[in-house]
C-alpha positions as CSV (number, residue, x, y, z in Angstrom):
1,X,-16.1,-5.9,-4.1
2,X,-16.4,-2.7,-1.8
3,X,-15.8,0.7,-2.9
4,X,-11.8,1.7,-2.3
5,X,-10.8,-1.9,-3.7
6,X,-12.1,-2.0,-6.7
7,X,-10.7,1.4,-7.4
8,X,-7.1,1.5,-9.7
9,X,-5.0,4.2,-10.4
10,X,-2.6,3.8,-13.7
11,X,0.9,4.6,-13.5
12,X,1.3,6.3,-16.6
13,X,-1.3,7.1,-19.6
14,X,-0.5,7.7,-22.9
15,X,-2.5,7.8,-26.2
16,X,-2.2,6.0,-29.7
17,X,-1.5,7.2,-32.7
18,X,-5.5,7.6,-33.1
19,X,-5.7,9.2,-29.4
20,X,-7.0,5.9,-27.8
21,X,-6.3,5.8,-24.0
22,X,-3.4,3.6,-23.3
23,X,-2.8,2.6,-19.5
24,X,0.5,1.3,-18.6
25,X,1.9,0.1,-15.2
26,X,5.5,0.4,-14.1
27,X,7.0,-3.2,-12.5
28,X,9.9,-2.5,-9.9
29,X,12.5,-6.0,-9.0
30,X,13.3,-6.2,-5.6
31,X,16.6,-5.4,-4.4
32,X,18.3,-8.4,-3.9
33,X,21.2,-6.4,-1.5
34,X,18.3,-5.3,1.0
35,X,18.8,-7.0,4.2
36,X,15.6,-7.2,6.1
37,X,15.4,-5.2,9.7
38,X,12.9,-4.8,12.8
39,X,12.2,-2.3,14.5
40,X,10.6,-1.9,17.9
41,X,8.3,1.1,18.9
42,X,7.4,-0.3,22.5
43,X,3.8,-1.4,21.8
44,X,4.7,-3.2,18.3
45,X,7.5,-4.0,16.0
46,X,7.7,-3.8,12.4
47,X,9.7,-6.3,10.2
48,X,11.0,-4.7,6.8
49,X,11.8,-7.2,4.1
50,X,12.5,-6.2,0.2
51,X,9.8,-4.7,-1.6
52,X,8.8,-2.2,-4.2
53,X,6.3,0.9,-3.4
54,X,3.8,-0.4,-6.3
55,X,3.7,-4.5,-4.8
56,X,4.0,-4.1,-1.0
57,X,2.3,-6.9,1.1
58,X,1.7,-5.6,4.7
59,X,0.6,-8.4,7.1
60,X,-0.4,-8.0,10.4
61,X,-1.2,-10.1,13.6
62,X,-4.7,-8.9,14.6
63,X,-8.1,-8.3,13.2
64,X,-8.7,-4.8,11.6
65,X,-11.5,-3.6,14.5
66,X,-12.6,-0.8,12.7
67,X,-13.2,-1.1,8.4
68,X,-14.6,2.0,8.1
69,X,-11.6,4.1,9.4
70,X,-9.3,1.6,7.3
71,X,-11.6,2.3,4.3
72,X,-12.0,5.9,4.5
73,X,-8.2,6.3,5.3
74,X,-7.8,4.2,1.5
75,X,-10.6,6.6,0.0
76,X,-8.5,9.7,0.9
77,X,-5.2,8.4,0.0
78,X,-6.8,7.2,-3.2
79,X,-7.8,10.9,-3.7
80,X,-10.5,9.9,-6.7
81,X,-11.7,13.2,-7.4
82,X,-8.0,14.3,-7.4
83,X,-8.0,17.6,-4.9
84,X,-5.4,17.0,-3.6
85,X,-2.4,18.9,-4.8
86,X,0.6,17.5,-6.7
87,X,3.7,16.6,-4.9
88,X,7.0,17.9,-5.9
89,X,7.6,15.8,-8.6
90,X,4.5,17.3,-10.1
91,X,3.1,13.7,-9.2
92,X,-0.7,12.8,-7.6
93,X,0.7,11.7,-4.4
94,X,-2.2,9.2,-4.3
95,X,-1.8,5.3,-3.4
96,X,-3.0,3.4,-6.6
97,X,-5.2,0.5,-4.9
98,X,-5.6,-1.8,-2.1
99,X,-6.8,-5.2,-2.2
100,X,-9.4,-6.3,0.3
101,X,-7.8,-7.7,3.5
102,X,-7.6,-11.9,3.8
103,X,-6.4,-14.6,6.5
104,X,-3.3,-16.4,6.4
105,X,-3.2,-18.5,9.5
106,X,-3.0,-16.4,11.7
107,X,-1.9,-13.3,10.2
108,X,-4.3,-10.7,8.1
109,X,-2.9,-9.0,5.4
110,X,-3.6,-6.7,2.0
111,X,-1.9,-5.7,-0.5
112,X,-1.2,-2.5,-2.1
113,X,0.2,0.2,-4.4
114,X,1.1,3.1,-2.6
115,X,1.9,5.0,-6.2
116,X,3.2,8.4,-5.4
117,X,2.6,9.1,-1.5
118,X,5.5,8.4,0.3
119,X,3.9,9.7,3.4
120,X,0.8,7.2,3.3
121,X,3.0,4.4,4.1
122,X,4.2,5.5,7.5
123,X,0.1,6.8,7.9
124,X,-0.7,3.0,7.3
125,X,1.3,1.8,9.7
126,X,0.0,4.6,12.8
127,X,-3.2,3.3,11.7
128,X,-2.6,-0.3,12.3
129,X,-0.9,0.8,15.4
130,X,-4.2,3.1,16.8
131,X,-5.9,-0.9,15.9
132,X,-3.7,-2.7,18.3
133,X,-1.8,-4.6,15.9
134,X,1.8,-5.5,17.8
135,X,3.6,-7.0,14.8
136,X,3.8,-5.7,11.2
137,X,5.4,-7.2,8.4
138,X,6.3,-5.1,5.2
139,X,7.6,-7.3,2.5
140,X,7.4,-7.6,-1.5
141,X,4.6,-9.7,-3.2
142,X,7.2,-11.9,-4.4
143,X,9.5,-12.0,-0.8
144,X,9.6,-14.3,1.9
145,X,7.0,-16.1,3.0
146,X,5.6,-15.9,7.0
């Protein structure tokens, strides 16, 4: 698997009682009040259905043209080396992972955990945008299906 997917941030790490490293990871439900919306920018629209920041499917109607600027935008949100400064919760503000894009019919799509960068989210769709996408959908793993 390529570099920025096989990379995983933990939500939280603790240690045992003998100081052994203990990952954990944080599941969110989905709001079952949401009520999906689109919106329209002019050159693409972006349908909004339940999800949770750490299980967010984005599909999209195009091919990704250009990898490298997807994978180097995943690299710097993923912030390995951690540089970057903490937010204001005194969190990473990195994204956790991203799985490596797929086909479904005719949509692409890719999965992710946007952990504590709030901001990355609206980056990812610009991105998309700058790739010609014209139709985004944001939903939950577990949400409807396209």
């Amino acid at each position: 698997m390529a570099y920025p997917y096989r990379y995983l941030r933990v939500d939280i790490l603790s240690k045992t009682t003998d100081n052994t490293p203990k990952p954990h990871k944080l599941h969110i439900e989905l709001d079952p009040e949401f009520e999906p919306k689109t919106f329209n920018f002019g050159y693409f629209t972006v349908e909004v259905y339940p999800f949770t920041w750490n299980a967010i499917q984005i599909l999209f109607n195009k091919p990704i043209h250009n990898i490298k600027q997807l994978e180097d935008w995943i690299t710097r949100w993923l912030d390995i080396a951690d540089k970057n400064p903490e937010n204001e919760l005194e969190l990473s503000g990195a994204v956790h992972s991203f799985t490596p894009i797929e086909r479904y019919g005719e949509w692409w799509y890719l999965t992710a955990d946007f952990g504590s960068a709030p901001n990355a989210l609206i980056e990812f769709i610009e991105l998309l945008a700058s790739q010609g996408m014209s139709k985004i959908i944001i939903k939950g793993v577990e949400a409807v299906e396209v």
